[in-house]
C-alpha positions in Angstrom: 0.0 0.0 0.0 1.4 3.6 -0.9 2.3 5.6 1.6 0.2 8.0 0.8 -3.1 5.7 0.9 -1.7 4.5 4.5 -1.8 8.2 5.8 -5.3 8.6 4.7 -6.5 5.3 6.1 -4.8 6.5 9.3 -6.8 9.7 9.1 -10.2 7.9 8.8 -9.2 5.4 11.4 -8.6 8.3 13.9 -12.0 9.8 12.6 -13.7 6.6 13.2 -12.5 6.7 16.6 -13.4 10.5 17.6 -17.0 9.5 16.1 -17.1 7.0 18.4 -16.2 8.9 21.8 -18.0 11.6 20.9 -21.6 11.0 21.5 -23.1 14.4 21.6 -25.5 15.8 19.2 -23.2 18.0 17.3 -20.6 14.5 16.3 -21.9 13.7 12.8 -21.7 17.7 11.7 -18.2 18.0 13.7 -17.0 14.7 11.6 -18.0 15.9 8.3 -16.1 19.4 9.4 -13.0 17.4 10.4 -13.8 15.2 7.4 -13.6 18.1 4.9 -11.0 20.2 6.7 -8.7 17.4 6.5 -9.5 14.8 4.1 -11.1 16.3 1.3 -7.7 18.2 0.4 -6.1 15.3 -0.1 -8.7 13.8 -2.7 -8.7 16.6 -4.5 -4.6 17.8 -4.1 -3.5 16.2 -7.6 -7.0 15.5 -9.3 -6.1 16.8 -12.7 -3.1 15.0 -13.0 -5.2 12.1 -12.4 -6.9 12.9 -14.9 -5.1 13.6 -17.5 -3.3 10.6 -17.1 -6.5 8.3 -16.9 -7.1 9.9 -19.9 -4.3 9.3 -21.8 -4.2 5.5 -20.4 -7.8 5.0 -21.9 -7.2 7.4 -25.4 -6.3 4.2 -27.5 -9.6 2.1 -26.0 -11.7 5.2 -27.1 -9.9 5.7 -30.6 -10.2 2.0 -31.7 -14.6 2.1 -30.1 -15.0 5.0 -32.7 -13.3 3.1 -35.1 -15.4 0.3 -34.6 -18.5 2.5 -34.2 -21.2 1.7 -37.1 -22.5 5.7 -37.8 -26.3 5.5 -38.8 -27.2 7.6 -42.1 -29.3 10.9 -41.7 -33.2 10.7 -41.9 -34.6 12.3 -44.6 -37.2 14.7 -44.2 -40.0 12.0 -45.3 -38.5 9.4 -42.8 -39.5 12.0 -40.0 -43.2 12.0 -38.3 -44.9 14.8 -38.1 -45.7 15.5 -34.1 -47.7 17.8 -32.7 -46.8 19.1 -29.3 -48.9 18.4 -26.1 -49.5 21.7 -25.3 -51.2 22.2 -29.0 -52.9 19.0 -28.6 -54.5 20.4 -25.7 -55.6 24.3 -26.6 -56.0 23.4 -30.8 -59.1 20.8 -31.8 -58.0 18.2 -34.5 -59.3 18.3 -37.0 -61.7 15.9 -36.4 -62.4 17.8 -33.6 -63.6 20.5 -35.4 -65.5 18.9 -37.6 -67.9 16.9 -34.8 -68.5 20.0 -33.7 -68.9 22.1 -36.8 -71.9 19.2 -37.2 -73.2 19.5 -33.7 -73.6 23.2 -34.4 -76.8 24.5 -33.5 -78.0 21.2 -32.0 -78.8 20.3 -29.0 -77.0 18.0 -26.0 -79.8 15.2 -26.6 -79.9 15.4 -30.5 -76.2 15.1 -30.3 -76.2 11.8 -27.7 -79.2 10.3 -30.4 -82.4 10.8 -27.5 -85.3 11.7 -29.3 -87.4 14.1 -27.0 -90.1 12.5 -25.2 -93.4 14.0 -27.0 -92.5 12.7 -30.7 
């Protein structure tokens, strides 16, 4: 183990231990303090090195995945649907819509639901 990963497993070791003597309410918001104060530096002391090499490690994976990437040909404008959007759905009548009630139009609710009034 590095001797840089053995100092940081010391520092949450000795974490671990003040979390458990320290039984007051204030112990978990106290840890994450500590924790941050410092821990965290640590993590992040170096990061885009880390990076940057992890990077260059994995460029030749990603190269040769592109390579081997099959690239699907553009739609053409027929080969797209037509969609209307919810919100037009909603406040616009389709058109057959319109056209039920350009044909109920002047009629009444029970000569549009098919009842024939009661004296005929």
């Amino acid at each position: 183990m590095p001797t840089e990963q053995k100092t940081q497993n010391h520092k949450f070791k000795d974490l671990a231990r003040e979390l458990e003597c320290d039984e007051s309410e204030g112990a978990f918001d106290e840890a994450l303090e500590l924790f941050a104060r410092e821990v965290m530096p640590e993590f992040h002391a170096g990061e885009e090195e880390r990076q940057a090499k992890k990077m260059k490690e994995l460029e030749p994976f990603i190269e040769a995945a592109f390579k081997r990437k099959e690239y699907m040909a553009a739609p053409s404008d027929e080969d797209i649907p037509n969609v209307v959007a919810l919100g037009r759905r909603i406040t616009e009548p389709s058109a057959a819509e319109k056209a039920a009630a350009e044909k109920a139009e002047g009629k009444t609710m029970a000569e549009m639901a098919g009842v024939k009034p009661a004296g005929e």
